[in-house]
C-alpha positions in Angstrom: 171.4 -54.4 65.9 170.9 -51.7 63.2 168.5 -51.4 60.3 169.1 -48.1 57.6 166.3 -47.5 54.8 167.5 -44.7 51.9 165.5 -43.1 49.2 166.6 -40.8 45.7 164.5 -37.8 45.3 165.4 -34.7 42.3 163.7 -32.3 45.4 166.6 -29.9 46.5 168.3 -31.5 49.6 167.5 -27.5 51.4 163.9 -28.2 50.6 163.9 -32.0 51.8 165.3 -30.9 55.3 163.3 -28.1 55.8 160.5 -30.6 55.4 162.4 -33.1 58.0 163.1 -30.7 60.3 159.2 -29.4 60.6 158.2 -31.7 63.2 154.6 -30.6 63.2 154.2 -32.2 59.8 155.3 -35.5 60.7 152.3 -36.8 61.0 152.0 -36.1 57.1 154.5 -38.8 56.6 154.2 -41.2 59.1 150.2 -42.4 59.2 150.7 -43.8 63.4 151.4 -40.6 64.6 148.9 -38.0 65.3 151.0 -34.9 66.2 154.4 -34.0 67.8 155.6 -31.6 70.4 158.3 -29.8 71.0 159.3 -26.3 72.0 160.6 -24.6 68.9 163.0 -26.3 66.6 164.8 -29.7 66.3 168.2 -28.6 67.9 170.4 -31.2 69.6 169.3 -31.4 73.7 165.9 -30.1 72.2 163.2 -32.9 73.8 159.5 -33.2 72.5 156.7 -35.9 72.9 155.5 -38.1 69.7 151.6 -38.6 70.3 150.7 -41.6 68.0 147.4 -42.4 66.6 146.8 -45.8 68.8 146.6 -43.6 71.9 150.6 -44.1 72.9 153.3 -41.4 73.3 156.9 -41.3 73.4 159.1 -38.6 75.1 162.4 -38.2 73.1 165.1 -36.2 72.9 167.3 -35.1 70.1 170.8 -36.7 71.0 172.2 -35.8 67.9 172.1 -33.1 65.1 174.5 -31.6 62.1 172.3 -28.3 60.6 171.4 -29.2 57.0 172.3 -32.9 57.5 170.8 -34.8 60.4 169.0 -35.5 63.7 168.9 -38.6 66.1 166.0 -38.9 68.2 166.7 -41.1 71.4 163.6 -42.2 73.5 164.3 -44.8 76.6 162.5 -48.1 77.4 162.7 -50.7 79.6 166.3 -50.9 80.0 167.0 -50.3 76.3 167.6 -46.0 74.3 166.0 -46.5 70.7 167.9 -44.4 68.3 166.3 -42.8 64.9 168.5 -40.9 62.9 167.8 -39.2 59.9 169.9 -38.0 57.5 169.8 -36.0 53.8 172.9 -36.0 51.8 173.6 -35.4 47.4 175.0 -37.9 45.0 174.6 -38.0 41.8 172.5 -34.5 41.3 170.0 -36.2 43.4 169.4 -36.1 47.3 168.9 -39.2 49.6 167.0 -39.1 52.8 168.3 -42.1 54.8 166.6 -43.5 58.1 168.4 -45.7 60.8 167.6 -47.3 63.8 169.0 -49.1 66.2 169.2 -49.6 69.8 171.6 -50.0 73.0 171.5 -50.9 76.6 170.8 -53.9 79.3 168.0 -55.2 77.5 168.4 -54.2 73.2 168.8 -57.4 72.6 165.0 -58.4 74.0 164.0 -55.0 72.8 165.1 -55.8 68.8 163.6 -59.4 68.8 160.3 -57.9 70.0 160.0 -54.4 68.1 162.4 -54.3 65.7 159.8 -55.7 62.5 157.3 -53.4 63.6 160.0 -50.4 63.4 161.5 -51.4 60.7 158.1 -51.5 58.9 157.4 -47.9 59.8 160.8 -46.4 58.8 160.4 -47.8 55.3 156.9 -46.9 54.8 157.8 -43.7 56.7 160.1 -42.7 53.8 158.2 -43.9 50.8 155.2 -41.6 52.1 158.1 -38.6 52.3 158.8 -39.6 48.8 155.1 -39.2 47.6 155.1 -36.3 49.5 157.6 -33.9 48.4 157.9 -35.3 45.0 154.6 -34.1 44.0 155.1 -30.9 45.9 156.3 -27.3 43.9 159.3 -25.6 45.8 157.3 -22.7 46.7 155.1 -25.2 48.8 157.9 -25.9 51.3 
């Protein structure tokens, strides 16, 4: 299973990834989680903890990453690796800032029947808060 979400923003497609890629302001964009850790920069092998506001943490790791375009973050369950990617990209003059997920293994079946909703819930209200965000922003503010 797989479920993508994009937005159009006018905000410069540098500007929108720098914002991405600062993993210390997630929690800016995403109201469940209450900070994130990871040593230095999003760079692919790079692995980090998201501490969300309920009391639960996930340990993922970035499994995939293009400089200036995107980043997956996989995190393991019970038998099932939940992929997010994000990605930024320029049509029209204006830059989209797509997020995916989806997930593989034993058990992604079970896995997508129980949390997909909630997921796909908080990737789509994930990127209308990075929409408020940055559109109300001035470039020097990034």
């Amino acid at each position: 299973m797989f479920v993508t979400e994009t937005r159009i923003t006018r905000v410069q497609l540098n500007l929108v990834w720098d914002v991405l890629m600062d993993h210390q302001r997630w929690h800016q964009w995403n109201e469940k989680i209450r900070k994130v850790t990871c040593s230095g920069s999003l760079e692919k092998g790079k692995r980090g903890e998201v501490f969300y506001r309920n009391g639960s943490r996930v340990r993922f790791q970035v499994s995939g990453f293009a400089p200036g375009s995107s980043y997956t973050l996989s995190f393991r369950t019970l038998l099932a690796t939940i992929h997010i990617r994000r990605f930024v990209g320029y049509h029209n003059h204006q830059t989209t800032i797509t997020n995916e997920v989806w997930a593989d293994g034993v058990l992604s079946d079970l896995w997508w029947t129980l949390f997909s909703s909630t997921y796909i819930h908080m990737l789509s209200d994930e990127l209308d808060r990075f929409i408020e965000m940055i559109d109300v922003f001035e470039p020097s503010q990034f």
